[in-house]
C-alpha positions in Angstrom: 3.4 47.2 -39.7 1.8 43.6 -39.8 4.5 42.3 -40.3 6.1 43.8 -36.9 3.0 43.3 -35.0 2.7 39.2 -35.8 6.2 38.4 -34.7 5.8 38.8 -30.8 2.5 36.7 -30.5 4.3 34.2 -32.7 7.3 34.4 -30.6 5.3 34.4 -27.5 3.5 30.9 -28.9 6.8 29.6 -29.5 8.4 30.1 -26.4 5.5 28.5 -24.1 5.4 25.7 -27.0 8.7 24.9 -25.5 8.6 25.8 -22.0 5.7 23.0 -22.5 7.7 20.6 -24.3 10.7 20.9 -21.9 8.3 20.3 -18.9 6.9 16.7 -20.4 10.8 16.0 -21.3 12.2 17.0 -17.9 10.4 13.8 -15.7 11.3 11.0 -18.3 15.3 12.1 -18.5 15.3 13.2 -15.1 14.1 9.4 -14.5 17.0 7.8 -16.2 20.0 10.6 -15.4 18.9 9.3 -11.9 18.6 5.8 -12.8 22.5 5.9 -14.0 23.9 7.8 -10.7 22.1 5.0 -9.0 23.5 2.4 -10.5 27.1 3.8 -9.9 26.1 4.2 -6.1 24.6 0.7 -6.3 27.6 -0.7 -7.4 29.7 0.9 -4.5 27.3 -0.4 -2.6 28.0 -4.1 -3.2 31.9 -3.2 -2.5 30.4 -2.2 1.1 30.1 1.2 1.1 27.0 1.6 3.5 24.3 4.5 2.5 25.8 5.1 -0.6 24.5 8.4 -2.1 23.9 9.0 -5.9 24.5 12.5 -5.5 25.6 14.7 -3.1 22.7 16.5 -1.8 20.8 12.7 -1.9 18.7 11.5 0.9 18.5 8.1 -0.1 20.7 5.8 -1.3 20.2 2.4 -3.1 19.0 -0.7 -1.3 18.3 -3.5 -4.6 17.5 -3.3 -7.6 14.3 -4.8 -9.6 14.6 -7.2 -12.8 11.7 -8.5 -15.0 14.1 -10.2 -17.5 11.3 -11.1 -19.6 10.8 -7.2 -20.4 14.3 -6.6 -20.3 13.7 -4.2 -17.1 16.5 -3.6 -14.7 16.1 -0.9 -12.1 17.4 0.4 -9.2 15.3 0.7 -5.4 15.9 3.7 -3.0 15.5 3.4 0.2 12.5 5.8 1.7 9.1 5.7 0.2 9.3 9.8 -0.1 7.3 11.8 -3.1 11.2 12.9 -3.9 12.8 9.8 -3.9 9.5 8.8 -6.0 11.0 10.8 -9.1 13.8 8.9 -9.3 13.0 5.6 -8.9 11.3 2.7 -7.4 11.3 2.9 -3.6 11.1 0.3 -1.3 7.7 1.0 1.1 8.8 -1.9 3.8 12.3 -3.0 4.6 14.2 -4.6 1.3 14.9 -7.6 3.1 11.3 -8.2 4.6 9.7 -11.3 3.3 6.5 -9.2 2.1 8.1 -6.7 0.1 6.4 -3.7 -0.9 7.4 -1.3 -3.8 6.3 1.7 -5.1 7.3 4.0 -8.3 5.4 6.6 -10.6 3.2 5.4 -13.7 4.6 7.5 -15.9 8.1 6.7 -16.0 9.7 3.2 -13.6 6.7 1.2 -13.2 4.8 2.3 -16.9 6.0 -1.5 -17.9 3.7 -2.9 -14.9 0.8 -3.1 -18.0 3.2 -5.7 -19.4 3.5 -7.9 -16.9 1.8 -11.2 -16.7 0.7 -14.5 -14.9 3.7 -15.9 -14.5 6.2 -13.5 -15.2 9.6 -13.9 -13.6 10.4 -10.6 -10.9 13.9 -10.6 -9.2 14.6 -8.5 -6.7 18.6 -8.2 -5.5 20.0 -7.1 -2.8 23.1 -7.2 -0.8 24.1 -10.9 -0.6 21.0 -12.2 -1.6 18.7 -12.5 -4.7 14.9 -13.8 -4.4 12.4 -15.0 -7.6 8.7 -14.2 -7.7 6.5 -15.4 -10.4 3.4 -12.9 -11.0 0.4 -14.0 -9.6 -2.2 -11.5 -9.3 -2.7 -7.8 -11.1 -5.6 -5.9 -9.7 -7.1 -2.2 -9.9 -7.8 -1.0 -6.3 -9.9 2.4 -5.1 -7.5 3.8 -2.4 -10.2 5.7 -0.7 -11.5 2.7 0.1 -9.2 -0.4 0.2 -5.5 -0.2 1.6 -2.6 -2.5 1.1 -1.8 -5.0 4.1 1.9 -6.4 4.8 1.9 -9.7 6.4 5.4 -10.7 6.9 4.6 -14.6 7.6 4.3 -14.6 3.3 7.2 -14.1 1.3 5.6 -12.0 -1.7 6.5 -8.9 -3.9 3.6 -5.7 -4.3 4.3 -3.3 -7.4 2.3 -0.2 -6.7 2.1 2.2 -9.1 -1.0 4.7 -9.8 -3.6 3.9 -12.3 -4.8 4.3 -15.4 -1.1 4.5 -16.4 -1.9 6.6 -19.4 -3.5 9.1 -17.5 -2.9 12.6 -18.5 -3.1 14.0 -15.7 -0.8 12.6 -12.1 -2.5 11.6 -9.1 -6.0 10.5 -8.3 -7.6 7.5 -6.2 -6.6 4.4 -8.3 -3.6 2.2 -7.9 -2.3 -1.0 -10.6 -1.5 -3.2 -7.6 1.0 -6.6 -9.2 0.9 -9.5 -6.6 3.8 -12.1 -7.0 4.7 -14.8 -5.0 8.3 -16.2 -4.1 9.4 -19.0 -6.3 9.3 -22.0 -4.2 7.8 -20.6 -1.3 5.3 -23.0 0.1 3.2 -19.9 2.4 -0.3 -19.6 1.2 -1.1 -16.3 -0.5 -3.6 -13.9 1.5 -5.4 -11.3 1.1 -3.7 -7.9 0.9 -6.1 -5.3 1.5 -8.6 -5.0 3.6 -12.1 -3.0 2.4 
């Protein structure tokens, strides 16, 4: 009879072990399923198919893709700075082709290498027709609540945006790992980009 009554509570622990385990699996592959559909859309993109959707049902399409050769990154940037198009990839917060170029990805999974990074580290950024170089100049930790990020498009500059601490266990709260680089060769003075 103890026998028969251990096996569901063990069964029980083993099936939310897993429903658990599945869960902290799903973002990661999820992450780089999307980050191969992507690719395959941005490649039709640069043989001119405009709005080229990964999938189907996608409301975003490619619009660049981000390179830190150094780390050996190479990712793809969606178009709208949505929460959905967050969990697959980078997103591009201002216009790709702006000179001040904002973008924004999850901690956890696209931007985790932005800890990596460092003075002086070579960015690219590609899109259609064109490819622009940013050396790393500036990484800082900024409260949210109280500071916000300023686009300024008389400097050519890339902003990474990702949350912070990027080891957090749990998503979400106030802090943001802001990267500040600057366009190799560009001759505009750097400002400030937030305001308090």
């Amino acid at each position: 009879m103890t026998r028969f009554s251990l096996r569901w509570p063990l069964a029980a622990v083993l099936v939310t072990a897993a429903f658990f385990l599945f869960e902290a699996l799903w973002i990661p592959v999820k992450a780089e399923l999307a980050q191969f559909l992507l690719e395959v859309a941005w490649l039709r993109t640069l043989e001119g198919e405009t709005q080229a959707r990964p999938w189907a049902w996608a409301d975003t399409s490619p619009v660049g893709v981000l390179e830190v050769p150094g780390l050996g990154i190479r990712q793809i940037v969606l178009e709208g700075a949505s929460g959905r198009n967050l969990a697959f990839g980078p997103t591009a917060v201002t216009a790709i082709h702006e000179p001040d170029l904002l973008i924004s990805a999850h901690r956890d999974t696209h931007f985790n290498f932005l800890g990596d990074l460092r003075h002086g580290e070579l960015v690219r950024v590609q899109t259609v027709g064109e490819t622009r170089e940013f050396r790393v100049v500036d990484a800082e930790i900024i409260d949210s609540r109280d500071s916000e990020l300023v686009v300024d498009p008389g400097v050519d500059r890339l902003t990474l945006v990702t949350c912070y601490p990027l080891d957090a266990p749990v998503a979400g709260g106030p802090l943001r790992l802001v990267v500040t680089a600057e366009k190799v060769g560009s001759t505009a003075p750097s400002r400030s980009k937030r305001v308090q």
